[in-house]
N, C-alpha and C positions, 0 to 999 in steps of 0.2 A: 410395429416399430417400438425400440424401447426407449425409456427415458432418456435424456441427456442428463451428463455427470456435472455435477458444481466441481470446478476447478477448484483442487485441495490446495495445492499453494497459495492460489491466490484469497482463499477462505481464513490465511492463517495470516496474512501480510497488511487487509486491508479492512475497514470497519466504517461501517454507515453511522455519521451524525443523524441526530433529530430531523434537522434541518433538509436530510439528505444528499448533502456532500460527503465523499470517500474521503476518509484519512488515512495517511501511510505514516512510515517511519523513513528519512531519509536514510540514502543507501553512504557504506563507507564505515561502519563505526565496528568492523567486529575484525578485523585484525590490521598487523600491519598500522601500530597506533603511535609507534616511536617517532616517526618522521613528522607527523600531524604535531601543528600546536595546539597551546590547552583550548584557546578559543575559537580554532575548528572545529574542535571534540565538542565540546561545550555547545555549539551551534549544533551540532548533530543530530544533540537529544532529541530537540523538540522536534514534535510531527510536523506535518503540513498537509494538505488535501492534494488530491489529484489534480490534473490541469481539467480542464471541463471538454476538452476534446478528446481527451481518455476515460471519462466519467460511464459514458456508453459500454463502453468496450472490456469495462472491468464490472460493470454491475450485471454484463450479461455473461461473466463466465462465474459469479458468486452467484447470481439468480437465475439459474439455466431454464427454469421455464420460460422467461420473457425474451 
């Protein structure tokens, strides 16, 4: 039987802290930016971490060994 694949999307979306919580980027900032005001946009930026009941389920498609 062969390896299992690290899920490339999600390799490129999500990033392990020290601490070992997942960070993302929230979703909404790449198009479709006229209707949005500045302080949606402006919120957008910053990251935020995964919820902790998706933390499993995202570390096992970036570390397919586990």
């Amino acid at each position: 039987m062969g390896k299992q694949k690290t899920h490339s999307a999600s390799k490129k979306r999500f990033r392990f802290t020290a601490t070992g919580k997942i960070k993302r980027n929230k979703q909404g900032k790449s198009h479709i930016l006229t209707k949005k005001t500045t302080k949606r946009k402006r919120n957008l930026r910053q990251g935020t971490y995964v919820h902790e009941s998706q933390e499993k389920t995202i570390a096992n498609m970036i570390y397919s060994q586990k």
